[in-house]
PDB file of N, CA, C and O in Angstrom:
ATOM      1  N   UNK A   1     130.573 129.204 -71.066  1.00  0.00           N
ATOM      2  CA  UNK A   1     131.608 128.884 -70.098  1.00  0.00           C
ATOM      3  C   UNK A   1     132.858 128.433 -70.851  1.00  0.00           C
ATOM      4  O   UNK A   1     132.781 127.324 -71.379  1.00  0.00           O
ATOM      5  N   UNK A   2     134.128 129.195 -71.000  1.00  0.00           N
ATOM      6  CA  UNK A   2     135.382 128.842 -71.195  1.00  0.00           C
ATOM      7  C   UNK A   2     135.237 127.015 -70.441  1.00  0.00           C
ATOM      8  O   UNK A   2     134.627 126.436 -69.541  1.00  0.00           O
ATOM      9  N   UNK A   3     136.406 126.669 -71.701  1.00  0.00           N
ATOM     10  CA  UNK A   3     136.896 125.324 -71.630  1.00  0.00           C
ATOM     11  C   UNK A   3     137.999 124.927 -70.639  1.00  0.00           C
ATOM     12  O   UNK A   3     139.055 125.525 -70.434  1.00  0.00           O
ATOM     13  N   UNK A   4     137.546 123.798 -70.063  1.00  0.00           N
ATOM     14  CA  UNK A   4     138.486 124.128 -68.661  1.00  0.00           C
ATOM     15  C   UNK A   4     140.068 123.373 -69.294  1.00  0.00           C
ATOM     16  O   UNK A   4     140.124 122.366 -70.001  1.00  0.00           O
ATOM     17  N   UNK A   5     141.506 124.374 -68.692  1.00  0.00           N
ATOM     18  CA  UNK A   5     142.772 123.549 -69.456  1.00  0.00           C
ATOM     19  C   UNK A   5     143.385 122.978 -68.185  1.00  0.00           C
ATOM     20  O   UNK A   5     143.238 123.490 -67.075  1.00  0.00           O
ATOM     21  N   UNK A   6     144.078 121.884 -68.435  1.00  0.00           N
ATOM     22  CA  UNK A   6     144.642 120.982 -67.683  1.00  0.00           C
ATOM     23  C   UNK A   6     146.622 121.665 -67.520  1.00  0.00           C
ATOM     24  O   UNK A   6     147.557 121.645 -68.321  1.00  0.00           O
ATOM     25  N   UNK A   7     146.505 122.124 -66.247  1.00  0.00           N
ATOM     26  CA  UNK A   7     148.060 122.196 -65.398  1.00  0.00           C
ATOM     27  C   UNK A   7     149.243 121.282 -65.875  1.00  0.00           C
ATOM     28  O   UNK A   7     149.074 120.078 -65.682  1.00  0.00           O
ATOM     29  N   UNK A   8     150.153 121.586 -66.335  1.00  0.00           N
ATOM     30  CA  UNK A   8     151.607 120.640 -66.116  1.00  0.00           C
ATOM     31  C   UNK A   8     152.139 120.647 -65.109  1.00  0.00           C
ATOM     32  O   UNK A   8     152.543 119.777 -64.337  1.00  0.00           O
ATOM     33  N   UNK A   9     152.134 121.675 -65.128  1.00  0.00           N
ATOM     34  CA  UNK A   9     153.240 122.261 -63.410  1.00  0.00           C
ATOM     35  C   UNK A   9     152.620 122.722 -62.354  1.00  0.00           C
ATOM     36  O   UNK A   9     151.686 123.348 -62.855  1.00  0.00           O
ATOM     37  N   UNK A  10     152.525 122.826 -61.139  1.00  0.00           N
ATOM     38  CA  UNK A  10     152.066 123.579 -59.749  1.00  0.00           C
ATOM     39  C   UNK A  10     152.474 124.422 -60.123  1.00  0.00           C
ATOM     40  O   UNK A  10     153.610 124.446 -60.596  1.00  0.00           O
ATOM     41  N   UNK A  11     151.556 125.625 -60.040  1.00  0.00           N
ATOM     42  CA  UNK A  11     151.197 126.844 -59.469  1.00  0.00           C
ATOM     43  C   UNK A  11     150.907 127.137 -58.797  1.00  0.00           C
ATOM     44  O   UNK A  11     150.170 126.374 -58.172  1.00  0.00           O
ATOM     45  N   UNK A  12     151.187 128.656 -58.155  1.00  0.00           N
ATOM     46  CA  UNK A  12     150.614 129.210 -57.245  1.00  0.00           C
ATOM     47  C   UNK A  12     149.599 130.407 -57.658  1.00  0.00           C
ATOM     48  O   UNK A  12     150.052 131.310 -58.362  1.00  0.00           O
ATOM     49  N   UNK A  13     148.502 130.440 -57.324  1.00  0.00           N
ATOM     50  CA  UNK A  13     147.779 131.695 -57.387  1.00  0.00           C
ATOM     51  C   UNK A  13     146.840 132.205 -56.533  1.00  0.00           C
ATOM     52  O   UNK A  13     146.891 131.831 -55.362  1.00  0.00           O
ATOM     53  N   UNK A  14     145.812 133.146 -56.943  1.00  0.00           N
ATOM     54  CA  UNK A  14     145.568 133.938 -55.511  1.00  0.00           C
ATOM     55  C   UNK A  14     143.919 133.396 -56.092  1.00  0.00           C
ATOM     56  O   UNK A  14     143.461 133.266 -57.227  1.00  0.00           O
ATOM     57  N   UNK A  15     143.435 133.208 -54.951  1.00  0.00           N
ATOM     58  CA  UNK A  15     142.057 133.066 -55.137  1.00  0.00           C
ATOM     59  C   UNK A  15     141.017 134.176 -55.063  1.00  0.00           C
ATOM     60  O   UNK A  15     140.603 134.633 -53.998  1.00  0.00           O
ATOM     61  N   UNK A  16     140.753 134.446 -55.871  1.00  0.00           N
ATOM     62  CA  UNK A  16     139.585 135.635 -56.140  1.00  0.00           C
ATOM     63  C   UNK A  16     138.915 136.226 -55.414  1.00  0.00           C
ATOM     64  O   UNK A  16     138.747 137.439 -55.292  1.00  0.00           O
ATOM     65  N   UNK A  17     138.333 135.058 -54.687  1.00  0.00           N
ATOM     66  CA  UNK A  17     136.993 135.539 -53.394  1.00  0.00           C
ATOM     67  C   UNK A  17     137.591 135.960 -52.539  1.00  0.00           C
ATOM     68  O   UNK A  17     137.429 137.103 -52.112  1.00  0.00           O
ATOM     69  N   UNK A  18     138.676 134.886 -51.952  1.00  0.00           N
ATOM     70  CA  UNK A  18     139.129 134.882 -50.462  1.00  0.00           C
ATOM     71  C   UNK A  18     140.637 135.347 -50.178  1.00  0.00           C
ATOM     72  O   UNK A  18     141.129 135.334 -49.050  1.00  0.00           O
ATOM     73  N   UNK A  19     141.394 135.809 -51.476  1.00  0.00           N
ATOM     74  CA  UNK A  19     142.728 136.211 -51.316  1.00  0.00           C
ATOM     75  C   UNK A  19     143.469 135.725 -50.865  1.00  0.00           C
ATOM     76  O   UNK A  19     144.522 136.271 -50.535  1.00  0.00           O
ATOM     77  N   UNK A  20     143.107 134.101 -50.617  1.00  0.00           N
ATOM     78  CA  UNK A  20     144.395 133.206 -50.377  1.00  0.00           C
ATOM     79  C   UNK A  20     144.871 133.148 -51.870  1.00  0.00           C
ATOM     80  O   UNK A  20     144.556 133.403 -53.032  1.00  0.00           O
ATOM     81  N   UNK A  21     145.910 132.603 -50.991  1.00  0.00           N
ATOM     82  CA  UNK A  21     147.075 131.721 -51.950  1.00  0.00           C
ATOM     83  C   UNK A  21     146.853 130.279 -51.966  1.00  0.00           C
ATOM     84  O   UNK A  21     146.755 129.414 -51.096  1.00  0.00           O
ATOM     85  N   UNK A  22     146.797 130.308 -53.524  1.00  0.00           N
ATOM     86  CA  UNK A  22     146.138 128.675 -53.846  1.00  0.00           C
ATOM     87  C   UNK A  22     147.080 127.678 -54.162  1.00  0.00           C
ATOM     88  O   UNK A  22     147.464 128.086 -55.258  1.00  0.00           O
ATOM     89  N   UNK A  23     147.655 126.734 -53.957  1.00  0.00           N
ATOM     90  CA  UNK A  23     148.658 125.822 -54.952  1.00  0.00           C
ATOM     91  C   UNK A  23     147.830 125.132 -55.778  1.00  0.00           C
ATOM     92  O   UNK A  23     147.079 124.338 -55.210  1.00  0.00           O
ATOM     93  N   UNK A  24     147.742 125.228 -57.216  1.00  0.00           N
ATOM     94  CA  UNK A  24     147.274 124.112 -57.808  1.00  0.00           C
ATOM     95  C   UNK A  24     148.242 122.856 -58.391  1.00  0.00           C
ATOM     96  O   UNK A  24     149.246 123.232 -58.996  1.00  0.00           O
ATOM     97  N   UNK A  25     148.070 121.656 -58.288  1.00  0.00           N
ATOM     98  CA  UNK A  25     149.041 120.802 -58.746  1.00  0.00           C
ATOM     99  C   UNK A  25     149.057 120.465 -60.282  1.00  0.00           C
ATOM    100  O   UNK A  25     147.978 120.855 -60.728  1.00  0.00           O
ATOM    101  N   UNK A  26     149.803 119.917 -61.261  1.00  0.00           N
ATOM    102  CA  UNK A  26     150.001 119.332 -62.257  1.00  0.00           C
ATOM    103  C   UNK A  26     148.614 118.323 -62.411  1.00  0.00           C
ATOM    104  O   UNK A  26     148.313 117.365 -61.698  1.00  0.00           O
ATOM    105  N   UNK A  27     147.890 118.873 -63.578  1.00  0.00           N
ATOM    106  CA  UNK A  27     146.486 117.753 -63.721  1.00  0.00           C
ATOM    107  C   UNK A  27     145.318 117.970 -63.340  1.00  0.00           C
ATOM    108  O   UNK A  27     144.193 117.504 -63.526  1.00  0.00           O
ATOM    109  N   UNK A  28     146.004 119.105 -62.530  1.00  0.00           N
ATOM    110  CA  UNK A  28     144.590 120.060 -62.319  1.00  0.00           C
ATOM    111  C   UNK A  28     143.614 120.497 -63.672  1.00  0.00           C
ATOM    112  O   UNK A  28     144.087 120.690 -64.792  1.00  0.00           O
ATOM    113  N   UNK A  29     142.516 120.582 -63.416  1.00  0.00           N
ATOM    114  CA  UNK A  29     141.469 121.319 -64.383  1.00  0.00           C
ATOM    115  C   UNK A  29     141.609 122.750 -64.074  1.00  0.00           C
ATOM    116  O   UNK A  29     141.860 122.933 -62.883  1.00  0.00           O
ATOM    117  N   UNK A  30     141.505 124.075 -64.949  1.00  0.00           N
ATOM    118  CA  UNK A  30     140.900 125.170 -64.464  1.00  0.00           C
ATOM    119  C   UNK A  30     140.116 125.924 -65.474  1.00  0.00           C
ATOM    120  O   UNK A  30     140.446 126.143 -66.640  1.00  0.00           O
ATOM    121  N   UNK A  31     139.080 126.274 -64.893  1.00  0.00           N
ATOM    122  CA  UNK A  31     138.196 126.888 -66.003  1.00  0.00           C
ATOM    123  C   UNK A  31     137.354 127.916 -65.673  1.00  0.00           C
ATOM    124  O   UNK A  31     136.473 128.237 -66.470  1.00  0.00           O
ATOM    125  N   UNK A  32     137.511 128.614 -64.387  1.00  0.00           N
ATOM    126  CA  UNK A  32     137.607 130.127 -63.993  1.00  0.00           C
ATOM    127  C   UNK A  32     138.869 130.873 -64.906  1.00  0.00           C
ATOM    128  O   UNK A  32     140.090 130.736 -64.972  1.00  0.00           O
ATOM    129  N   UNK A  33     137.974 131.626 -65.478  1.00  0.00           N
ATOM    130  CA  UNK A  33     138.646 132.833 -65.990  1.00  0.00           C
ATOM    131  C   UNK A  33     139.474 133.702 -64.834  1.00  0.00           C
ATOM    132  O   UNK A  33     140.567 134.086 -65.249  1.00  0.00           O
ATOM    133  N   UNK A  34     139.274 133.949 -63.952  1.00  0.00           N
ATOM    134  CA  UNK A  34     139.825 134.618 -63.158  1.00  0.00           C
ATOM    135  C   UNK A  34     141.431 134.246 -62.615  1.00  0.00           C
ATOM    136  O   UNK A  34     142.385 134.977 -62.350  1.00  0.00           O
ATOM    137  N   UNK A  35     141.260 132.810 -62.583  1.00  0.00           N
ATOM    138  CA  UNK A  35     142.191 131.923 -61.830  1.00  0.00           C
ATOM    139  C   UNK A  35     143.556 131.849 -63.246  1.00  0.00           C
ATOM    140  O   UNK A  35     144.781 131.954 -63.197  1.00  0.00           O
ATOM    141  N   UNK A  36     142.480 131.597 -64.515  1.00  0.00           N
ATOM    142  CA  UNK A  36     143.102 131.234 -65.732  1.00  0.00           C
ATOM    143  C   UNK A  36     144.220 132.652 -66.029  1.00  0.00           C
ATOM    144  O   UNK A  36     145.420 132.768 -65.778  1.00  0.00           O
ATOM    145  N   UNK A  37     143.648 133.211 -66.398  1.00  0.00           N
ATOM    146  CA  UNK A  37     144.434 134.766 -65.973  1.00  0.00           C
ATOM    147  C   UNK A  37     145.623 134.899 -65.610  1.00  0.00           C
ATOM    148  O   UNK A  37     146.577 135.214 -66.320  1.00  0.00           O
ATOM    149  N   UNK A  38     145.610 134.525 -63.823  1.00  0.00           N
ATOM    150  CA  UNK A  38     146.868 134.535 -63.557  1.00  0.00           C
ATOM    151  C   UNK A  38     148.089 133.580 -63.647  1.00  0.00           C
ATOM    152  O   UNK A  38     149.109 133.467 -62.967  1.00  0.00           O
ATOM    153  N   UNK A  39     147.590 132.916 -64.775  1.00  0.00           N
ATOM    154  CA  UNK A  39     148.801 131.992 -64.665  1.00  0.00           C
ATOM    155  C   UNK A  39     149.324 132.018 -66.747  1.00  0.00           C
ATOM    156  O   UNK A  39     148.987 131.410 -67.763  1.00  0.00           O
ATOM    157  N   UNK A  40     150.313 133.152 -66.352  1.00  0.00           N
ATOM    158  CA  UNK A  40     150.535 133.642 -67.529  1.00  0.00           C
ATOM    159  C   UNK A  40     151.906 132.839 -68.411  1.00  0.00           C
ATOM    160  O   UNK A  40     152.610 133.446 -69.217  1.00  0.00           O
ATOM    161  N   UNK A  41     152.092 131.298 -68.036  1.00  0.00           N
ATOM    162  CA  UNK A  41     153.713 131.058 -68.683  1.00  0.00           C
ATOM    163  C   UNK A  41     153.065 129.799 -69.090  1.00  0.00           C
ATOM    164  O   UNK A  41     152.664 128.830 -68.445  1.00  0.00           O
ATOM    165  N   UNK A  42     153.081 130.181 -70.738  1.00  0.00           N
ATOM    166  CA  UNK A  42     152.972 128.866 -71.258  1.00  0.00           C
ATOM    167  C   UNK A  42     153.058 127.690 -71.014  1.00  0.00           C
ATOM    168  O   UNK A  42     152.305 126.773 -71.344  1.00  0.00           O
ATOM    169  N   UNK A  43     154.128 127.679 -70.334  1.00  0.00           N
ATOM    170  CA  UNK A  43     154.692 126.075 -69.987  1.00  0.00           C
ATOM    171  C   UNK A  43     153.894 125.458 -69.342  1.00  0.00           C
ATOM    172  O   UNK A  43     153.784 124.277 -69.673  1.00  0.00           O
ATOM    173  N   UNK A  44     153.009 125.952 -68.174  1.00  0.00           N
ATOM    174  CA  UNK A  44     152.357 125.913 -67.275  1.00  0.00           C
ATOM    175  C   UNK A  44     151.133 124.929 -67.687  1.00  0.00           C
ATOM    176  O   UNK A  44     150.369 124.289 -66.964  1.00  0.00           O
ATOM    177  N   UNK A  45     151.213 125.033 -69.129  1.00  0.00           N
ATOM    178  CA  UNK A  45     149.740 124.514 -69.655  1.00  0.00           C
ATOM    179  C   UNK A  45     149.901 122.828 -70.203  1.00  0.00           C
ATOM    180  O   UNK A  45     150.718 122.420 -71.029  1.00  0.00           O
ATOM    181  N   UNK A  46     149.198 122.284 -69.708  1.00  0.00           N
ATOM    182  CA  UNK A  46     149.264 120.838 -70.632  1.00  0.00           C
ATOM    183  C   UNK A  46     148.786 121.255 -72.293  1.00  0.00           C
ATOM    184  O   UNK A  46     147.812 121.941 -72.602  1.00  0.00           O
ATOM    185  N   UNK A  47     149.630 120.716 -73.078  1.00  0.00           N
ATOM    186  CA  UNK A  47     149.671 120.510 -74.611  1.00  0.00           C
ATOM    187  C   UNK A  47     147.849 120.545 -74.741  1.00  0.00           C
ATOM    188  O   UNK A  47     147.387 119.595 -74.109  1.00  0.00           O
ATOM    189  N   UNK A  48     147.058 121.167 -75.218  1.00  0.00           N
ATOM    190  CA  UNK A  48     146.025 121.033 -75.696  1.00  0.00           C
ATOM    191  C   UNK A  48     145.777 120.200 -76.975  1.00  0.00           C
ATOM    192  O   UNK A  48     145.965 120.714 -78.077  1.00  0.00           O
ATOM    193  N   UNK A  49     145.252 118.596 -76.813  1.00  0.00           N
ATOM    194  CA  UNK A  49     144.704 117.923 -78.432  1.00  0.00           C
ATOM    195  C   UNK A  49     144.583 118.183 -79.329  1.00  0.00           C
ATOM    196  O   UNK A  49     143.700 119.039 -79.378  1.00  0.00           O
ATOM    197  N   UNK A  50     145.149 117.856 -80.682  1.00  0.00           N
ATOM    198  CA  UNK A  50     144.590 118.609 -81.745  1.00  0.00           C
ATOM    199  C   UNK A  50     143.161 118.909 -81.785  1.00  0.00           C
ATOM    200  O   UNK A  50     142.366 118.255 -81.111  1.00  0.00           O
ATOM    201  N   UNK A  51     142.831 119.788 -82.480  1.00  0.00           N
ATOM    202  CA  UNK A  51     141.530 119.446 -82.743  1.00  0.00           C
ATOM    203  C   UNK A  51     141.138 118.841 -83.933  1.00  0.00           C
ATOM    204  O   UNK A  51     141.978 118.891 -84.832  1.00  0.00           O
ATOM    205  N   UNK A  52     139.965 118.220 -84.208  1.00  0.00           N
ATOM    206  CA  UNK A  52     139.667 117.687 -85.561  1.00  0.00           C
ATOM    207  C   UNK A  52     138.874 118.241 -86.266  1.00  0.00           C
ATOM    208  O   UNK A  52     138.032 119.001 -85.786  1.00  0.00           O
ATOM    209  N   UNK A  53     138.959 117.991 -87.559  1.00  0.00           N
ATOM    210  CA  UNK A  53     138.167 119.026 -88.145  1.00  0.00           C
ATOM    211  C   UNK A  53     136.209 118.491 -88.400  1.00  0.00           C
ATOM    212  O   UNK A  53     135.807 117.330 -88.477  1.00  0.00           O
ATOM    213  N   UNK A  54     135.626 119.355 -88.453  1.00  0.00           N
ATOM    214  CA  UNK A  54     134.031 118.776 -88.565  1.00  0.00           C
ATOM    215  C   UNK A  54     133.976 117.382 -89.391  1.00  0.00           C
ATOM    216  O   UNK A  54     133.705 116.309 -88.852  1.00  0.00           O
ATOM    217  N   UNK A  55     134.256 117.532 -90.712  1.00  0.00           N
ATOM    218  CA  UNK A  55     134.462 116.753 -91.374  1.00  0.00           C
ATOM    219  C   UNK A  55     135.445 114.993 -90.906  1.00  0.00           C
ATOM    220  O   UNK A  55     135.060 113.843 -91.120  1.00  0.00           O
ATOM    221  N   UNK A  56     136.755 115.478 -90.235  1.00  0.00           N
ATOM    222  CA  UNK A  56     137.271 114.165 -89.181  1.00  0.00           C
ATOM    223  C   UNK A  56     136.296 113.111 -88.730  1.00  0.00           C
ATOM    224  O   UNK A  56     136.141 111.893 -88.815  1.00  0.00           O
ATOM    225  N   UNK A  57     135.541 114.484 -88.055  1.00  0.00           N
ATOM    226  CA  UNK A  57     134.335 113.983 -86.448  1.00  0.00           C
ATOM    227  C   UNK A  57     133.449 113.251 -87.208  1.00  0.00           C
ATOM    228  O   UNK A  57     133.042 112.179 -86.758  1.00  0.00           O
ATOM    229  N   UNK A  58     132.980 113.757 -88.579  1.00  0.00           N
ATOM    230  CA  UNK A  58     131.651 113.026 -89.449  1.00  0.00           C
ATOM    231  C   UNK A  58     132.565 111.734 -89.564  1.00  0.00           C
ATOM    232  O   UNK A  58     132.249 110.723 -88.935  1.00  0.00           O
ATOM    233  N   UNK A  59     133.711 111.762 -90.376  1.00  0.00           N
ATOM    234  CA  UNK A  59     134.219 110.402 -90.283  1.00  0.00           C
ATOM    235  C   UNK A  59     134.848 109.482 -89.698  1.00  0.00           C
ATOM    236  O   UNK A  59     135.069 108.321 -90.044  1.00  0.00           O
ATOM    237  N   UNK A  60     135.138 110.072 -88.759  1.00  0.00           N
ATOM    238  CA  UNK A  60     135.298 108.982 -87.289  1.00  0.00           C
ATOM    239  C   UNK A  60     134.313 108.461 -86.522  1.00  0.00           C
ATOM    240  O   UNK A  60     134.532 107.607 -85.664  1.00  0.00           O
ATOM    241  N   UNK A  61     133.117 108.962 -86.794  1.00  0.00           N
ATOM    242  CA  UNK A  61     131.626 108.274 -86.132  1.00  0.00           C
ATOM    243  C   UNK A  61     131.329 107.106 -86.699  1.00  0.00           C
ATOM    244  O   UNK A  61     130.321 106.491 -86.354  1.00  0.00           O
TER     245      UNK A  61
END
């Protein structure tokens, strides 16, 4: 299962099953691929965390 990314901005998109029109707000989670898809403008995305490296994680425990 894809990692779900967190919204900056409201969007609008279409829901898969039911062909509505969805608003999602800023802070939203999404982690349907389907949904993820249509929301193609960078901006759209909250900054993803660095990641750390294996080695970090061993030494931050």
């Amino acid at each position: 299962m894809p990692a779900a990314r967190t919204l900056a901005t409201a969007v609008f998109v279409t829901d898969p099953k039911t062909h509505e029109t969805l608003l999602l707000q800023p802070g939203s989670e999404v982690s349907d691929p389907a949904i993820t898809e249509q929301i193609t403008h960078p901006d759209a995305w909250a900054p993803e965390p660095p990641r750390q490296s294996r080695r970090g994680k061993a030494e931050a425990a």
